[in-house]
C-alpha positions in Angstrom: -30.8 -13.7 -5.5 -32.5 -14.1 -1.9 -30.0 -16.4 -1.0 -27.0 -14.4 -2.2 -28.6 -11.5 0.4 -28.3 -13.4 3.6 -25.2 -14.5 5.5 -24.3 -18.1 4.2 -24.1 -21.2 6.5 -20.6 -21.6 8.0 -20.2 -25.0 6.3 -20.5 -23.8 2.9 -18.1 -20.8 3.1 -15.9 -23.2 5.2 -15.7 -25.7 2.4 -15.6 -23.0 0.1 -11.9 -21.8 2.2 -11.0 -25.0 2.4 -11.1 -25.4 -1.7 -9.3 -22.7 -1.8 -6.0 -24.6 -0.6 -6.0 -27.1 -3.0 -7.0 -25.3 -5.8 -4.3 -22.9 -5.2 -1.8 -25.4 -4.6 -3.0 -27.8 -8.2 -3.9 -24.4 -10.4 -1.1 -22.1 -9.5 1.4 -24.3 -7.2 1.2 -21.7 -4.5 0.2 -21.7 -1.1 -2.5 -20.3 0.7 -1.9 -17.5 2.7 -1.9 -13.6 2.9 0.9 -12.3 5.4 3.2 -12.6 2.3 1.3 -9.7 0.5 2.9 -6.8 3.6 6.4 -8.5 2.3 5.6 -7.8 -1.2 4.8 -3.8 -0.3 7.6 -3.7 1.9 10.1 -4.8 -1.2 8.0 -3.1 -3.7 8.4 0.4 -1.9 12.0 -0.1 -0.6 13.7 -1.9 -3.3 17.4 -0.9 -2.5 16.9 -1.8 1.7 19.6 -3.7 3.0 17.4 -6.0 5.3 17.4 -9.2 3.8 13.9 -9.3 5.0 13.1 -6.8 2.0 15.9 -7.0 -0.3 16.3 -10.8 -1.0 12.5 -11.3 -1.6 11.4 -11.9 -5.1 9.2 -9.1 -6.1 8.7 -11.0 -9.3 7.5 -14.1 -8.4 5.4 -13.0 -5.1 3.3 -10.1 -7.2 0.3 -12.7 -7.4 0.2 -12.4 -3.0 -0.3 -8.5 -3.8 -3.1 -9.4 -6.2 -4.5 -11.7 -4.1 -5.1 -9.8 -1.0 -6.4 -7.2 -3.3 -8.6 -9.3 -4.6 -10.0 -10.6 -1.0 -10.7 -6.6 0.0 -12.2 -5.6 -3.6 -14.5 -9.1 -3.3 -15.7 -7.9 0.2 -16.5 -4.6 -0.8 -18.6 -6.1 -3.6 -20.0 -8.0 -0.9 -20.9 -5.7 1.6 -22.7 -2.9 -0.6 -23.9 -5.2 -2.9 -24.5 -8.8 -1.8 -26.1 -8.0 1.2 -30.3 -7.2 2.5 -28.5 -4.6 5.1 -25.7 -2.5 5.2 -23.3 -3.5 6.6 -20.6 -0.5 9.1 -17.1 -0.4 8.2 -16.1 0.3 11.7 -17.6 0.5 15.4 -18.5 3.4 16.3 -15.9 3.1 19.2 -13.3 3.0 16.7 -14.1 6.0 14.8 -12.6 8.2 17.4 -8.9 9.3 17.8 -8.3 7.0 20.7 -10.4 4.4 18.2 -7.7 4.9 15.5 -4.4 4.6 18.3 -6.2 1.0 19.1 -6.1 0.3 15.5 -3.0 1.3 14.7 -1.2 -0.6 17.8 -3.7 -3.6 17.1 -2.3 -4.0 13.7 1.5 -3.1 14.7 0.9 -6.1 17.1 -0.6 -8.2 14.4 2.4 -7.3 12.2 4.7 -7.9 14.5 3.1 -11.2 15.8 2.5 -12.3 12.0 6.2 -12.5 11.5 7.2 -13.8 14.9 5.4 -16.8 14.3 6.5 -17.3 10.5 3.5 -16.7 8.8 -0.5 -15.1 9.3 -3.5 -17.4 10.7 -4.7 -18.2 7.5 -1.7 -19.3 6.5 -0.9 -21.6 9.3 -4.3 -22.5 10.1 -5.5 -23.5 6.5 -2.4 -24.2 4.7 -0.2 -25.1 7.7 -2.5 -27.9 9.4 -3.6 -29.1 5.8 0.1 -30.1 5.2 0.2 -31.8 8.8 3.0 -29.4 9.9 3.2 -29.6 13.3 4.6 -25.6 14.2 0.9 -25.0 12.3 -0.7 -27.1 14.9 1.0 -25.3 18.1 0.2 -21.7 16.1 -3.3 -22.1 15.6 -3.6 -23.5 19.3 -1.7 -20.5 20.4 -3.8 -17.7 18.0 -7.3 -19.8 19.3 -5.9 -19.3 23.3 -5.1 -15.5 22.6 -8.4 -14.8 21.0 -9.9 -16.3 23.7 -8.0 -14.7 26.6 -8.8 -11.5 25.0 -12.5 -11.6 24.5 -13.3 -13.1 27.4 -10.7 -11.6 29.8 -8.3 -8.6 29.4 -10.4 -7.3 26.4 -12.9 -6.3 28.6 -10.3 -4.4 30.5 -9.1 -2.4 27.3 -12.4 -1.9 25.5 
């Protein structure tokens, strides 16, 4: 049970991700990726909306994206309280402040918007995209890799 406590080597939850592509792909004939799932609320709480976007998606046949994502936040919660030696905070404590939840909140609208921009999350071009040799994926994750960077090391000093 030790071993379960402490954080795992990056090569064996890598590997573990990476399964998790074609596995998905032989077991259910889906693809791996979670940006989906905000599609699936979007139709599932506005199903008479005349975008396209909304109204042409198949609530039907995308519910498994809903249960996946709720299955990634339900396994990290089982993770965090009870997989691990120390607790581990939800939030900064720099986040748990009113101008905190306005970062948060324009972070994820960003995220959102950037998600569809680009036709499709991170994880989905990252691990499904580049895994299929799709080129776009390629350019993405180059793009998503530069951002992080320019943030962290440059104008996210400037807003943090």
């Amino acid at each position: 049970m030790d071993r379960f406590l402490q954080p795992w080597p990056w090569w064996v939850s890598g590997t573990l991700i990476g399964l998790t592509v074609p596995l998905l792909y032989i077991l259910a004939g889906k693809a791996f990726g979670i940006s989906t799932s905000l599609q699936q609320v979007g139709a599932m709480c506005a199903p008479q909306s005349k975008l396209e976007y909304l109204s042409k998606h198949d609530r039907q046949a995308n519910m498994w994206t809903l249960v996946f994502a709720v299955g990634i936040a339900f396994g990290a919660f089982v993770a965090t309280h009870f997989l691990s030696a120390e607790p581990v905070q939800f939030l900064p404590k720099s986040f748990v402040s009113v101008g905190g939840a306005v970062r948060l909140l324009f972070g994820g609208f960003l995220i959102g918007f950037g998600t569809r921009y680009a036709g499709g999350c991170t994880s989905g071009h990252s691990i499904t995209g580049i895994s299929n040799l799709n080129w776009p994926s390629l350019v993405a994750t180059f793009c998503f890799f530069a951002g992080g960077l320019a943030v962290t090391w440059g104008l996210g000093q400037f807003i943090f």
